[in-house]
N, C-alpha and C positions, 0 to 999 in steps of 0.2 A: 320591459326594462324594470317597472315596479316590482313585478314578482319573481322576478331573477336574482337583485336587491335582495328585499323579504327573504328566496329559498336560501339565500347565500349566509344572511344572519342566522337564521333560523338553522344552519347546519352548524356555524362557526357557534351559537349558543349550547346545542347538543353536544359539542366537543369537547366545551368546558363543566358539560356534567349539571347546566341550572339552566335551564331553556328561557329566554327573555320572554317573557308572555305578551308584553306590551307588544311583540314583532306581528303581531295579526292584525292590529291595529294601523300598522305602518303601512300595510297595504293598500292603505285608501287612500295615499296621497299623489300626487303626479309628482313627477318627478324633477319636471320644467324643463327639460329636452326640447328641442324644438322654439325656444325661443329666440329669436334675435334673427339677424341675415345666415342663412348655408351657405358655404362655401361649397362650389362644382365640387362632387364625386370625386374628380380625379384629383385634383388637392386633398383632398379629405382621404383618401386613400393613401397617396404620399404620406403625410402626415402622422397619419395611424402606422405604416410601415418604417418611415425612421423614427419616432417613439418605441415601436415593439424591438426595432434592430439595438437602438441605445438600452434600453432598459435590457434587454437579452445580454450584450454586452457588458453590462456594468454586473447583471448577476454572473455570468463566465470570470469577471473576472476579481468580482468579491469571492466567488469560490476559490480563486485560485491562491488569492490570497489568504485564505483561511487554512486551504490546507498547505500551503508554505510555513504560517506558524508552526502548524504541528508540528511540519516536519524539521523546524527549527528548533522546537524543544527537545524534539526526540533524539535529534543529535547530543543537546547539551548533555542528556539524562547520558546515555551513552559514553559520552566525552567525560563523564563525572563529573561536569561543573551544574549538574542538578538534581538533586536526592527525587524520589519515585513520587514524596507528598510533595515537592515543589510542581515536579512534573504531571501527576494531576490535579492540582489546582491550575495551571496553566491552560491544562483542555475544559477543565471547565467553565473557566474566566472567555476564551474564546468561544465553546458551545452556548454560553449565559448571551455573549455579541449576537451570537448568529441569530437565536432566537429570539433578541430582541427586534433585529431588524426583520423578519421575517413577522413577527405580529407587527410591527408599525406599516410594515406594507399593504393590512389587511385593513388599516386605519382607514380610507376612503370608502370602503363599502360599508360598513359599520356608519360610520359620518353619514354618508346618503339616505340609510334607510332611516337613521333618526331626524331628517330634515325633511321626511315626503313626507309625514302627516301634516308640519307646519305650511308645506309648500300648496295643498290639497285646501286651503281655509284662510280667510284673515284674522292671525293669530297677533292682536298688539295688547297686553295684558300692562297693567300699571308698574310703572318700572322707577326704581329708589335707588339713584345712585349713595355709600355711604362711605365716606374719606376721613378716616381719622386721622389726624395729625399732631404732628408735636415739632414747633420749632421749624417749619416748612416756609419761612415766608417769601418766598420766592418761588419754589416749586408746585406751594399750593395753589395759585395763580393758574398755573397748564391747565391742574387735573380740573378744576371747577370751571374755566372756560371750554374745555373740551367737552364736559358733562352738558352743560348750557347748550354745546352745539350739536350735539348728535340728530342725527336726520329721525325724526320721532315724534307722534305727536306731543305737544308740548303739553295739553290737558293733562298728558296720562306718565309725565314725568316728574320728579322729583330730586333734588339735590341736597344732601344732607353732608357735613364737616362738622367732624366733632373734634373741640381742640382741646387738645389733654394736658393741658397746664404748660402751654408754651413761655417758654421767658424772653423770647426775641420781638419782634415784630410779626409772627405770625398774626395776631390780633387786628392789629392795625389792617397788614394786609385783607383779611377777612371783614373788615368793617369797608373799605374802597369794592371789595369783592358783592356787597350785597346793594350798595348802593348805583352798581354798572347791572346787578339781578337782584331785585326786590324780593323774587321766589328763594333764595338760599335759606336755609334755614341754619344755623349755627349752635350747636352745644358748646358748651362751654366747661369743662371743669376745670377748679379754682387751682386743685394741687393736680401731679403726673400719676393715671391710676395704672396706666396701660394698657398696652393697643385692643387688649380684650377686652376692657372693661368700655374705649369706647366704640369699636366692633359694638356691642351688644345694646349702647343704650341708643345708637344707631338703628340697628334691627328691629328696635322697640320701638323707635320713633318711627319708621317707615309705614306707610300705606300702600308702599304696591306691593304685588303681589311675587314678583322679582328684584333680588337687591342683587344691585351690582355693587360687589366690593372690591374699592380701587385702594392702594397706597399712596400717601400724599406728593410721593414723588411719579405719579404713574399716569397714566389718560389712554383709555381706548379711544382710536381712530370715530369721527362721529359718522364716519356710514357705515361702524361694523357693529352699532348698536343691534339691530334687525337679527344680525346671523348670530349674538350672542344669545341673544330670547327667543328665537325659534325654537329650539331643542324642546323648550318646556313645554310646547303643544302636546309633548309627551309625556300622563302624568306620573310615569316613574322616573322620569329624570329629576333627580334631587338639588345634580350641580353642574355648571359647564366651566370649564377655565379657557381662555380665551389663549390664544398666541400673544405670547410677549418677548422683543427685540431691546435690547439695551437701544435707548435715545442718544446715547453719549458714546456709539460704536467707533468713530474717528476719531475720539479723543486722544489717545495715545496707544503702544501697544497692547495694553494689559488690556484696555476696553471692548478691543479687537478682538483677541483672544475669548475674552468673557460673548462677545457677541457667536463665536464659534459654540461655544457651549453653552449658550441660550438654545438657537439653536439645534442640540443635538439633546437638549433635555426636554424640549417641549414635544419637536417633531419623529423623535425617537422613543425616548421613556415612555412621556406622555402618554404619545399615540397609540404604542405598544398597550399602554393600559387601557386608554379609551375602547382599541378594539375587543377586550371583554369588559364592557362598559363599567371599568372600578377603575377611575383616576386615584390615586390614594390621597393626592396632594392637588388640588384646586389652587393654585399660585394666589398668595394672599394680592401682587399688585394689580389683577387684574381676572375676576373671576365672578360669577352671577353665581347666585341659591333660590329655589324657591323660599319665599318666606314664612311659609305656613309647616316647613317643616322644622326651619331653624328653632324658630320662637320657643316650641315646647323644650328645646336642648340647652337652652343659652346658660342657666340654671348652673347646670350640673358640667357645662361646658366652661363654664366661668370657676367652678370649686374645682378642678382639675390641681391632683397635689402630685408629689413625687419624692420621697424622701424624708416624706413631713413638710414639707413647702410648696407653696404652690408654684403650678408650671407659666412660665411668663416667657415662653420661645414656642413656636411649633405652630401657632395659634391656626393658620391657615390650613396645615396637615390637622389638628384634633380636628377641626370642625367638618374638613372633607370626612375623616373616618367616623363620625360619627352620624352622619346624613346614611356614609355606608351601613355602620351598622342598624341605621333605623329600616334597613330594605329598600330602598330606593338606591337608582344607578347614579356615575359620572362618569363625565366624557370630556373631553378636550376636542375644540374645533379651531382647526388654522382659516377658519372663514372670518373669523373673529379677530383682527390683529390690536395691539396693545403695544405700550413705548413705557419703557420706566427708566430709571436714572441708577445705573451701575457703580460700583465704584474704580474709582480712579488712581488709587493708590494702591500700596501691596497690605499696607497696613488697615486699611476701611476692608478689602479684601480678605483678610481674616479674621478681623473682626465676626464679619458677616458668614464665615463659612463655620466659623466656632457655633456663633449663634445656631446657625441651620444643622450642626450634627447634634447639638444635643436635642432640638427637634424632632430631629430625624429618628436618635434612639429610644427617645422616651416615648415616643405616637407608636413606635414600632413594635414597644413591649406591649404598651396597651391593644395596638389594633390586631397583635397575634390571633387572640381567641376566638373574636368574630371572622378574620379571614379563614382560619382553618374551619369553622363550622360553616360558610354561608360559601365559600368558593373555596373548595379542598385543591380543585386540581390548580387553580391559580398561585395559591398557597407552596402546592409542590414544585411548582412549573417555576414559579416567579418570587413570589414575597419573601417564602424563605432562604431560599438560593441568596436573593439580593442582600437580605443580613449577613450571611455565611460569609458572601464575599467580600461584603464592606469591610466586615472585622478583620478579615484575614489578608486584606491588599497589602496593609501597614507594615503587615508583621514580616509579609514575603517583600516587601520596601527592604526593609531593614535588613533583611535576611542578603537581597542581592548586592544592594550599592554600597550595605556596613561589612558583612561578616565575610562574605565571598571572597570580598578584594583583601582582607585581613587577614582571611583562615588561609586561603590557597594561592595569594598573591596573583589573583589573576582578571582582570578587567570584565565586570559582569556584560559583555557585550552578545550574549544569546539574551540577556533579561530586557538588555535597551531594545532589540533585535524586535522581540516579541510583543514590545509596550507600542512603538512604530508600527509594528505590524496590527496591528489593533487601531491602533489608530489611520490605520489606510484603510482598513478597511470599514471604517466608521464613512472617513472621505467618502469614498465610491459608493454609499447609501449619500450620504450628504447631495455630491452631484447629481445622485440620479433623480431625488426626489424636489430637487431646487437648482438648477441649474444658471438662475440669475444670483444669485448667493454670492459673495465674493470674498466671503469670510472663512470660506471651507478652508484654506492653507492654513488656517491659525489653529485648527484642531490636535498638528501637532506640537506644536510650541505649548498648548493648555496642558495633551497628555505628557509632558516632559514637567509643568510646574505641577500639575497635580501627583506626578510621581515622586518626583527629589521634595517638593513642600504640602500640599494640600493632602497629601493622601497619612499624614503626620498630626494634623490637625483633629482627628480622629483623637488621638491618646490623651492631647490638651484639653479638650471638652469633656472628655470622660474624668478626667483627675481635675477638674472644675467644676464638675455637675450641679454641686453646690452653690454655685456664684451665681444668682439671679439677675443680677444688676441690665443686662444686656439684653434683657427682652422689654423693658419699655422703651419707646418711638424718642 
């Protein structure tokens, strides 16, 4: 089993053209098979065979549905309600789906083989939870009693909050907070510097040897301490981001929705990336670093400018790509689960998506260089494609639901057609890879508001780039 694992990385490495070297390493671990009560044969057979029948099924009929797009577009183009560049942008917006879901399927063997060397040794290395906050005083409460409770040696833990010039009652809270754990330790700064500034005096105060960086509104589950630290038995693993579920998923519609593309960004994107071990983006509410590689970056991670200003959004993508560009891997593991607090409004909701694209563009100019030198074919296959299409979603927005029904009076209904069909085929990877899930329905109500609003939000960030305001906590 181990070396079937190993052969299977070690080909899936080859392919991407930078062979993991660490994967020889992997070999020495068990794999942990075999533990617990078997189940007779003849169940375990059943079992394997309705799993291979569903999953058989669900690719029969994510193909089918991929090639009903095309052939939905090809009509339109035909029909003339689709010029040739609408029409391939369309195939490649569907070829960019298919390929994603086809690397995140590849996510569990890649996961395995980075979990046998931990699994082969007892690996509990000194572990620094670090929570900055601003203004939290109720939610800061979760994340520091979850920290407190993680199954872990307690010797070899650490809990750090640093409060970054709160004016509420977070203080307070954090003083009840230390006296229920006498181990918290508490920074304090006077004025608001921002969330990088206490990220970093965080990481300078820790002593273990792994920081877990949580948001103050966030807490990893405390038995999935273990499966988030494990990875780093591996010492090219730089970063892990853990799985995170909105906590607030039955609050209302919108939350639902958001819990749908929670979701389809972690277990999808993510996973996608994880399996050629470059996360780009380590989710700031819930993600571990080793700390011996941060420290020498915080530096130069903290003077990060753009425009002549410095950059005060993104904070969790710079510092994943900058772990990348140091040579060491990231990976994303759903053994790890994490709960953070989403928002609940449409207006906290764009807020927060403004904030994340201009993240998203300015980590993207920077991380180009080092992706096209250190992983070219990833670069070709994925990073750049992902730019190309982000920009260009907007524009084909604008293009279907403004100009269309304007220019030719006629109801873009092959553009809704194909947004649907995209998003079904999203579902059918959704159920097949989570089948207790019951958020998959809301994947298309998200692709309907990210089309008509969120896929718009793109052009406000851009003609804002300049407004900093919204990257302090």
């Amino acid at each position: 089993m181990i070396e079937r694992s190993t052969r299977k990385l070690g080909v899936l490495c080859m392919i991407i053209g930078r062979p993991y070297r660490a994967a020889v390493a992997l070999s020495g671990g068990s794999s942990g098979e075999g533990a617990g009560p078997r189940m007779p044969a003849k169940h375990r057979r059943t079992r394997i065979l309705g799993d291979d029948l569903y999953r058989w099924t669900m690719i029969f009929t994510g193909l089918s549905v991929a090639i009903f797009i095309l052939a939905v577009k090809s009509t339109a183009l035909h029909s003339g309600t689709a010029g040739r560049f609408f029409f391939v942008y369309s195939v490649l917006v569907t070829s960019f789906e298919l390929s994603r879901l086809v690397a995140a399927s590849f996510h569990s063997t890649t996961s395995r083989a980075c979990y046998e060397l931990a699994s082969s040794q007892v690996y509990e290395p000194e572990v620094s939870f670090v929570i900055p906050c601003m203004n939290e005083e109720d939610a800061i409460s979760i994340s520091v009693v979850n920290a407190f409770a993680a199954e872990y040696p307690a010797e070899k833990l650490e809990v750090i909050v640093i409060d970054d010039g709160s004016t509420d009652e977070t203080p307070a809270s954090l003083v009840r907070l230390q006296e229920r754990y006498p181990l918290l330790q508490v920074i304090t700064f006077e004025h608001n510097q921002g969330k990088r500034h206490a990220m970093s005096a965080g990481f300078r105060r820790a002593r273990g040897e792994i920081v877990v960086q949580l948001d103050s509104d966030s807490y990893i589950e405390p038995t999935s301490l273990h499966e988030l630290v494990a990875p780093f038995a591996n010492p090219r693993i730089g970063a892990v981001c853990a799985h995170a579920d909105p906590a607030n998923a039955d609050t209302n519609l919108l939350t639902k929705m958001q819990a749908a593309y929670y979701f389809l960004s972690f277990r999808i994107l993510k996973a996608a990336e994880s399996t050629f071990l470059a996360v780009f983006c380590c989710s700031g509410c819930s993600s571990a670093y080793r700390r011996s590689i941060v420290v020498p970056i915080l530096d130069v991670w903290l003077d990060e400018t753009f425009l002549g200003k410095p950059v005060t959004w993104g904070d969790d993508r710079s510092l994943t790509n900058r772990v990348l560009a140091a040579g060491y891997r990231t990976i994303y593991t759903d053994r790890a689960q994490a709960y953070t607090i989403c928002p609940e409004h449409l207006r906290q909701l764009l807020k927060q998506q403004v904030r994340w694209k201009k993240g998203w563009f300015v980590n993207s100019i920077f991380a180009t260089r080092y992706v096209v030198r250190q992983y070219p074919l990833v670069a070709v296959t994925y990073f750049l494609p992902l730019i190309v299409l982000t920009l260009a979603t907007p524009l084909m927005a604008v293009r279907g639901l403004v100009l269309l029904p304007l220019i030719s009076h006629k109801l873009p209904i092959f553009y809704l057609v194909g947004v649907l069909g995209i998003a079904l085929l999203v579902s059918i990877y959704y159920r097949a890879v989570e089948r207790e899930n019951r958020y998959w329905p809301y994947v298309f109500l998200w692709s309907l508001l990210n089309l008509v609003v969120l896929s718009f939000v793109l052009f406000f960030a851009l003609l804002t780039i300049q407004n900093r305001r919204w990257g302090t906590r």
